[in-house]
C-alpha positions as CSV (number, residue, x, y, z in Angstrom):
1,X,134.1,55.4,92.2
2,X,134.6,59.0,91.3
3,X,134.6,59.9,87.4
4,X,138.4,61.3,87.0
5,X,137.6,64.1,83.9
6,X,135.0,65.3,86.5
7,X,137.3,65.6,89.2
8,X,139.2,67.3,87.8
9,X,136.7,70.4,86.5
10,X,135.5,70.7,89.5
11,X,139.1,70.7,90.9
12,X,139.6,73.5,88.5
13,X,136.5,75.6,89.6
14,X,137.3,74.8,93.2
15,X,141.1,76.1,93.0
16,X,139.8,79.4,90.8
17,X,136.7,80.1,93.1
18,X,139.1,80.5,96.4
19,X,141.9,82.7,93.6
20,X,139.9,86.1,93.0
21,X,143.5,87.5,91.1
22,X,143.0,84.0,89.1
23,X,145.4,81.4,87.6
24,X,147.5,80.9,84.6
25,X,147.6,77.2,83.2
26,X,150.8,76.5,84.8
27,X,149.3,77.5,88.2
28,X,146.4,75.4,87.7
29,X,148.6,73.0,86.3
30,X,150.7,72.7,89.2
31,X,147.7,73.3,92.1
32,X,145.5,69.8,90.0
33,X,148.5,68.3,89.2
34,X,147.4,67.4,85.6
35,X,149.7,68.0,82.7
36,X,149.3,71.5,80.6
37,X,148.4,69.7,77.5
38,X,145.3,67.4,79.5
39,X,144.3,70.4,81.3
40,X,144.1,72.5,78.1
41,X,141.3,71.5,76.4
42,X,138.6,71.1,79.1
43,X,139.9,74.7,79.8
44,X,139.2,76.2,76.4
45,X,136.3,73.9,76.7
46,X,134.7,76.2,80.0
47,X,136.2,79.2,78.7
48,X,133.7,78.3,75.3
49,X,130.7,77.8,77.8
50,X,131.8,80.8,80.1
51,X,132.5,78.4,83.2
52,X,136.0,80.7,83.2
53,X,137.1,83.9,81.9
54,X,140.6,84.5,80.5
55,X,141.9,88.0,81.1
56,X,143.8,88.1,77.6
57,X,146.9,90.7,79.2
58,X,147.5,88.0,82.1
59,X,146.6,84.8,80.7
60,X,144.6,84.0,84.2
61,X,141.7,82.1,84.2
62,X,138.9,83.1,86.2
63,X,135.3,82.0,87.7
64,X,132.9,82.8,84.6
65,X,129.4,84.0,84.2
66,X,127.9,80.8,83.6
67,X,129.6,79.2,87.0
68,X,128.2,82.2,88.8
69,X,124.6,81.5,87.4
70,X,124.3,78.3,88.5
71,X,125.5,79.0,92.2
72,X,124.0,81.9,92.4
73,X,122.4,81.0,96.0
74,X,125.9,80.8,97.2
75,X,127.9,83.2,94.9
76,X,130.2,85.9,96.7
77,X,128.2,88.5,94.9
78,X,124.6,86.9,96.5
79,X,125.2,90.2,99.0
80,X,125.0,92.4,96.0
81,X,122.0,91.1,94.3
82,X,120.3,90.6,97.3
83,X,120.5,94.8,97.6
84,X,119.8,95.4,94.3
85,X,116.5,93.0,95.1
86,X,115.7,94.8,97.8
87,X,115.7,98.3,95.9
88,X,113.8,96.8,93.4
89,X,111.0,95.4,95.5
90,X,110.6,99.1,97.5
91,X,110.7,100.4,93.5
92,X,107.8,98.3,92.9
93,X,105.6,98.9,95.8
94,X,105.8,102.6,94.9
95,X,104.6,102.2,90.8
96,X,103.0,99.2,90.8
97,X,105.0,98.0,87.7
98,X,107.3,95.4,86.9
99,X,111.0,96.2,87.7
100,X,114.0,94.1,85.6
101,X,117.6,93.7,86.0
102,X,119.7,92.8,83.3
103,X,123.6,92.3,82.5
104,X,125.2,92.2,78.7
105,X,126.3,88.3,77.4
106,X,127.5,89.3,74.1
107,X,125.0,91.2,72.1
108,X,122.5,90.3,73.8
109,X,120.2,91.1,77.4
110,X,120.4,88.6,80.0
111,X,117.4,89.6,82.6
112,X,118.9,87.6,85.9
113,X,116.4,89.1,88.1
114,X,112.6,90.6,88.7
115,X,110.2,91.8,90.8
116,X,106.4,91.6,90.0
117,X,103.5,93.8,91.6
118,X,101.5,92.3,94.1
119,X,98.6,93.1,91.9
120,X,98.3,91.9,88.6
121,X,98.9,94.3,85.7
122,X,96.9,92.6,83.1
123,X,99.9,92.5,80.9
124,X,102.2,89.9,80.0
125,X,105.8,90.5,79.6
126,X,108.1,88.4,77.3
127,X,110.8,88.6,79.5
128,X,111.7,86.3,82.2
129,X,114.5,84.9,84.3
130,X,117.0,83.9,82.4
131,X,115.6,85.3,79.2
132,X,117.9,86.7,75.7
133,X,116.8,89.5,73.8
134,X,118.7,91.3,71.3
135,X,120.0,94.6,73.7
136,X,119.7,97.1,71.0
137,X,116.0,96.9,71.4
138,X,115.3,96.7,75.1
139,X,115.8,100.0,77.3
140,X,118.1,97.8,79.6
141,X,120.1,96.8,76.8
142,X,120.7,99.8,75.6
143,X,121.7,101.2,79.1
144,X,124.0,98.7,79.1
145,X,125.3,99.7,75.5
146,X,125.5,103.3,76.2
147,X,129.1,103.2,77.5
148,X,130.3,102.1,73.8
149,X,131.0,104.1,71.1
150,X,129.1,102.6,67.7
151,X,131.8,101.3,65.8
152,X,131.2,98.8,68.9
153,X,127.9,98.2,68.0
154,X,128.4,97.5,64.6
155,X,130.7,95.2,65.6
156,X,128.2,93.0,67.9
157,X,126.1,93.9,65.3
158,X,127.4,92.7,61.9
159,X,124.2,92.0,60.5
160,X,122.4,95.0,61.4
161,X,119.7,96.0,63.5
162,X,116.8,93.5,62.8
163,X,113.3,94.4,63.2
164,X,111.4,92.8,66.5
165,X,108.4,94.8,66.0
166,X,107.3,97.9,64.1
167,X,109.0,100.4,65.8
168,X,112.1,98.5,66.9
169,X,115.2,101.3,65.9
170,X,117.1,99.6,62.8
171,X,119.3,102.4,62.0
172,X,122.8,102.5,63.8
173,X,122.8,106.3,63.5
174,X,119.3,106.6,65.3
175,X,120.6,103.9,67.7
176,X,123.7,106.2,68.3
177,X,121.7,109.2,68.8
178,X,119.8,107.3,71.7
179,X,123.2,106.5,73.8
180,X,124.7,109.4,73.3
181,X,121.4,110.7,75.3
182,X,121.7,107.8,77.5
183,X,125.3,108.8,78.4
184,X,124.0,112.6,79.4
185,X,120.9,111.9,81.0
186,X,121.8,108.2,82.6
187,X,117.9,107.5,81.4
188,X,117.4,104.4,78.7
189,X,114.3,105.0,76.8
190,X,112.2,102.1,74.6
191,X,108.4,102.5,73.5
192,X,107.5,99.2,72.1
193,X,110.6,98.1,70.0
194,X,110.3,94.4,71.7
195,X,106.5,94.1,72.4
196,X,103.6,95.8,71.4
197,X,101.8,98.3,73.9
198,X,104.5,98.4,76.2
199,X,107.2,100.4,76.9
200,X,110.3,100.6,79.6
201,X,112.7,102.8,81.1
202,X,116.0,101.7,82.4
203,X,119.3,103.4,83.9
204,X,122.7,102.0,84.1
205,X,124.5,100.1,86.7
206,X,128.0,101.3,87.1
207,X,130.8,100.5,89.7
208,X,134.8,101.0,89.5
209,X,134.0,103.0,86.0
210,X,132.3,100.1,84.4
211,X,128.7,99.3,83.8
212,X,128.2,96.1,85.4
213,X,124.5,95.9,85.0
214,X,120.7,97.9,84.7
215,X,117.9,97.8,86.3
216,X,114.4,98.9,84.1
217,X,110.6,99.6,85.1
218,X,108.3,98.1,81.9
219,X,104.9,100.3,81.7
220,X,102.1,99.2,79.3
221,X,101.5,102.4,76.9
222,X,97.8,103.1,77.9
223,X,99.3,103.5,81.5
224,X,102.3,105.3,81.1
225,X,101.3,108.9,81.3
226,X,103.6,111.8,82.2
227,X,102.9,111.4,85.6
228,X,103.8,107.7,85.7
229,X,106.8,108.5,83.1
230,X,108.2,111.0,85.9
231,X,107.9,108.6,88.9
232,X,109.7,105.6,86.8
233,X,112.7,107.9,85.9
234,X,112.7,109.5,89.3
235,X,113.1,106.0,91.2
236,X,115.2,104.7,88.8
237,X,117.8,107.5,88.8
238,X,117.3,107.2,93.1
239,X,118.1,103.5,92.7
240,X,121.5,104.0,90.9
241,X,123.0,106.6,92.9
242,X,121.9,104.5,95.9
243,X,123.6,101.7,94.7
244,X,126.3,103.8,93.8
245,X,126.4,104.8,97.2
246,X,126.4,101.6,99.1
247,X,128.7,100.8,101.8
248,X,128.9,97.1,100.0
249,X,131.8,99.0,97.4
250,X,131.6,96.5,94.6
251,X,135.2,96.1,93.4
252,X,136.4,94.9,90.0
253,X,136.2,91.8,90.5
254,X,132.7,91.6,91.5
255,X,132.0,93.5,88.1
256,X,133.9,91.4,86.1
257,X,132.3,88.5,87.4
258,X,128.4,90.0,85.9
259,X,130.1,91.4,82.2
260,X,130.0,88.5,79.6
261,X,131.6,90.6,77.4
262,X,135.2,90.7,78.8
């Protein structure tokens, strides 16, 4: 016998998942027959753990972050990561380094995919699939910060920038410095603010004016020479405008559907 309160979430994710434009909860309302004041809660419950999104100027409900993680195999966007994969593997086999994509959940770095070298590096990243790490320290995260201005920051930031290592960047006006250069030369910069002897190199992801995601290159220090330095900015800055360029014209929904922050 099916489990009614079940039913009727997935009901919910069903109905939203075939409504790009979304629904308000009198459409849902009306499409799962369930009164406003049942169907409230659970909604402010999946709108809590990002299941749904609630553009605040339409009062729709849409597919969150969190539904799209977990069918990710299946997700309308599976197209668009499957591109950016493919960039990133060709990025790979040209450096021989690890390359990282990442989107924004808050204030923090969500890294949803990455490609390895063949080849072992000999170095151990901290990051993995699925991974959180503060974005003010990470050269991904702070390509995905660059497009806001600092009083932004301070906001996702209330307790200030907290040491992760030695030479993680703890001042807000430093921190500004380093998007403002982020915004001119599209090039995130981070020499071992999250782990020791490595540093990484990340540009922004941006489609229908809005930075959706980056992708990064991490180099251990002893390796990352000027030459190296060069090639990692070069392919990275090649990989965005190629995904800029792409016949596959991510629209706003498909943006909305990687930022966390909206």
């Amino acid at each position: 016998m099916a489990h009614k309160p079940t039913e009727r979430v997935l009901d919910i994710l069903k109905f939203l998942s075939v409504t790009p434009k979304g629904l308000t909860l009198t459409e849902l309302s009306e499409a799962s027959a369930v009164p406003k004041s049942t169907l409230y809660p659970i909604m402010q419950t999946m709108l809590i753990r990002k299941f749904v999104s609630l553009d605040k100027s339409s009062l729709k409900y849409k597919i969150g972050i969190a539904a799209f993680s977990v069918g990710l195999s299946y997700s309308k966007n599976k197209y668009i990561l499957d591109f950016i994969k493919k960039i990133m593997v060709n990025i790979v086999s040209q450096i021989n380094e690890t390359c990282q994509m990442g989107i924004l959940d808050e204030n923090n770095v969500v890294y949803i995919l990455r490609e390895d070298p063949v080849k072992e590096s000999g170095f151990r990243l901290v990051s993995h699939i699925g991974t959180r790490i503060p974005a003010y320290c990470t050269a991904l995260g702070k390509a995905l910060l660059s497009e806001y201005e600092i009083e932004k920051i301070k906001e996702l930031y209330p307790a200030g920038l907290k040491a992760v290592t030695k030479k993680t960047v703890t001042d807000f006006a430093v921190l500004e410095d380093q998007l403002k250069t982020i915004r001119k030369t599209q090039i995130a910069k981070e020499f071992e603010e999250v782990t020791e002897f490595l540093c990484c190199f990340a540009v922004p992801l941006i489609s229908s004016g809005k930075t959706f995601a980056a992708i990064s290159i991490s180099i251990p220090s002893f390796r990352a020479n000027e030459e190296k330095i060069n090639l990692a900015t070069a392919l990275l800055l090649q990989a965005k405008e190629q995904i800029a360029a792409t016949s596959l014209n991510i629209d706003a929904d498909s943006v909305n559907n990687f930022r966390l922050n909206d």
